[in-house]
Structures are given as structure tokens and as C-alpha cells.
C-alpha positions, 0 to 999 in steps of 0.5 A: 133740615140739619140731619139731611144736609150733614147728619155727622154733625150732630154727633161730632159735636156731642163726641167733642165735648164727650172727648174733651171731659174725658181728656180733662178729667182722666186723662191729664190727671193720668199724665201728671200722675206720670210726670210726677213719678206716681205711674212709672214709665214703660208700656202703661205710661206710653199707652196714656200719652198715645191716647191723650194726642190721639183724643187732641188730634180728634179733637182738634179735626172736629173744631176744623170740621165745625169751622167749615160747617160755620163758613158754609163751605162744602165737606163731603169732599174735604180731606177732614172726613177722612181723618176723622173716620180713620181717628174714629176707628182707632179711638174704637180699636182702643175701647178693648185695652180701655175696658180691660184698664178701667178698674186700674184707672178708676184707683188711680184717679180716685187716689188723684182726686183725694190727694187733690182735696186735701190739699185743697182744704190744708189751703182753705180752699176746698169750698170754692170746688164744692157744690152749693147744697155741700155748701149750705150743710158745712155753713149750718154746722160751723155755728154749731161747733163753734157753740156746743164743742171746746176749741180743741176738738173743733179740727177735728170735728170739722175734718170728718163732715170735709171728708164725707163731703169729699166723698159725696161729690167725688161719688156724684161726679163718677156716677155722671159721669158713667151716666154721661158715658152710657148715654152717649154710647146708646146714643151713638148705636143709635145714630149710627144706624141711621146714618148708614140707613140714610147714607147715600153715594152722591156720584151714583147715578139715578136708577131710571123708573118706570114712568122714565121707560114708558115716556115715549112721547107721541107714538102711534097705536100698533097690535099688541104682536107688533110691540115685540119682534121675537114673538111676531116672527115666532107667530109668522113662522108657526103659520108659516108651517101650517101652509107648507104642510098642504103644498107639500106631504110630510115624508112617513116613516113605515111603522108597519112592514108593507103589506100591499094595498088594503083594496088589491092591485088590478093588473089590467088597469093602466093609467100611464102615458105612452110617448111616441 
């Protein structure tokens, strides 16, 4: 019932959130990596900034759109619709400089993320962000550090397995999120086609059907030549030729010059009337 009454619903709720984690986990990153001075200033930078409002203003459409939808008031034809397509497309326009970005962007934030982390754990703090299996393996090994190694070498030691962690779950995330992206996207290929499969003009007229055409109520029983004129005169005419041809003759043409009467010509033979 949801699909038919607004089937774009489903699928601005999913690009939502699918916007909403890549604002937060590219894009903001990129724009304090230009306000820190990391990425300079020029066409990259400003390409960033176009796209993090860009994705804001899409987003913010979205939530007015889910605001209408809460308070079952009518969208088909709300300014809002048309936003969001004319934002949808730009968004689609950018995906060709995204793709050819990606590996640029990829370093950046993985720099980004390491830096991050190591600050993270100078402050004793990187636990708090690492996943609970992460956890558990760092809490087994500290006993053994604690008893087997002198208490120089433990920075050290516990430097390396922090790292290998860090690289773990910077891993893990990346690859869910391509995995998130991909998903979306075959998502979206799919629910487009369907959506401009059952798409349909609501102030078009309904085409009239055949039991429309033959509901013609009480009407009585006629000849089959009755129902069309065109064919009723077209037959009286043709009959209409047959008997004309016994009142009058055809005029012949001579295909054959006249030769005289096959029989003769009897000259004492009179048959006209004398008038007096």
C-alpha cells in the first residue's frame, strides 16, 4: 500500500541516510582538512565545499518531504518534488568528477583517519572508538605484557598490536562501506525502473473501453446493413444500377467497323407510320 500511494518514499528515506554517512564521513573530514590548510585553496577545495551544501540542501529537502508525509498532507503537487529531482540530478551529474576524485580522496581521508587515531591514543582515548572484538583481544594481551616483558620495552610493544588494530577497523569500515554503497546503487537501478514502470500522469484522462463503447442501453434490434450508413447506400446504389440497366441500354462502342446486318436488309419491307 506504501509502494502505491508514494513509491519515492522508500527510496529518499534510504538516500537520506546513504547522504547523511557520506557527509559525515567524507565530506566534513575533507572540509577541516581545507580549513586546517592540509587541502589548499582553489578549484579542489571549492569543489568540496559545492558538494558538502549541495548534499545539506538535498537533505534538508528530504526531511520537509518526510514532515509532509508524517502529517498526511498531499505532495504530488508541492514545490518539494521538484527540488528534490532538480538536486537528484545534479548530485548524478557530479558522480563523473566523483569517480575520477575517488583515488585522491581515498589517501586523503585514510591520512585523516590515521592522524586522527593517533591522537586518539597519545590521549588514551582510542578504546572508546574501537570495536568490542578489538577490545577483548588488546584487554588479553596486556596481562601478558605486563608479566612476560620488562617495563621498558612495554610502549613499544603495545604501539604495534594499537596499530594493527587501527588498521583493522579503518579496513573493516571502508569495506562497508563500498559494500553499503554498491548496495544502494543496485538498489537504486532497480527501484528506478520500477518507479517509471508504474509512474502515471494523474491529470490524464482514462482511456474509454470497449465495454464503455457498447453500453448503449435499451436499443432495438436492427439488420446487420442497418448499423453502418456508408454500406447500406453503397448496397442501394449497386441495385440501384442493376435495374437501370433493363430500363435503359448501355451505349456500345464499335469495336468492329459496321458491316450490315448479318440477315440482310429487305428493301420492300416498311414498318413506318404515314401522317396525314
Amino acid at each position: 500500500l506504501l509502494k502505491q500511494e508514494s513509491p519515492e518514499l522508500l527510496q529518499l528515506i534510504e538516500d537520506f541516510e546513504v547522504k547523511l554517512m557520506e557527509l559525515k564521513d567524507e565530506l566534513h573530514p575533507l572540509l577541516q582538512m581545507v580549513s586546517n590548510g592540509t587541502i589548499p585553496q582553489g578549484k579542489g577545495s571549492r569543489y568540496l565545499q559545492t558538494k558538502y551544501q549541495l548534499y545539506l540542501n538535498y537533505c534538508a529537502n528530504i526531511s520537509f518531504y518526510l514532515v509532509l508525509k508524517a502529517r498526511r498532507m498531499p505532495v504530488h503537487s508541492h514545490p518539494v518534488i521538484e527540488r528534490l529531482v532538480a538536486y537528484r540530478n545534479l548530485i548524478n551529474e557530479l558522480a563523473v568528477i566523483d569517480q575520477k576524485l575517488s583515488p585522491q580522496v581515498r589517501v586523503l581521508l585514510k591520512s585523516f583517519y590515521d592522524r586522527k587515531e593517533d591522537k586518539l591514543r597519545r590521549e588514551k582515548k582510542f578504546a572508546l572508538f574501537l570495536p568490542l572484538a578489538i577490545k577483548r583481544s588488546t584487554s588479553k594481551r596486556a596481562p601478558a605484557l605486563a608479566n612476560g616483558r620488562a617495563a621498558g620495552a612495554e610502549p613499544s610493544d603495545e604501539s604495534e598490536p594499537d596499530e594493527e588494530a587501527a588498521l583493522k577497523y579503518y579496513k573493516m569500515m571502508e569495506e562497508k562501506l563500498k559494500r553499503k554503497r554498491k548496495r544502494t546503487e543496485d538498489q537504486e537501478r532497480l527501484e528506478e525502473g520500477d518507479v517509471l514502470e508504474g509512474e502515471e500522469d494523474p491529470n490524464k484522462k482514462r482511456g474509454v473501453t470497449y465495454q464503455m463503447i457498447k453500453n448503449k442501453g435499451l436499443t432495438p434490434r436492427r439488420k446487420k446493413i442497418d448499423r453502418n450508413p456508408r454500406v447500406k447506400h453503397r448496397e442501394k446504389f449497386r441495385r440501384a444500377k442493376i435495374r437501370r440497366r433493363g430500363q435503359v441500354r448501355e451505349v456500345r462502342r464499335e469495336l468492329q467497323r459496321y458491316g450490315g446486318e448479318p440477315s440482310g436488309i429487305r428493301a420492300g419491307v416498311k414498318k413506318s407510320r404515314r401522317l396525314q
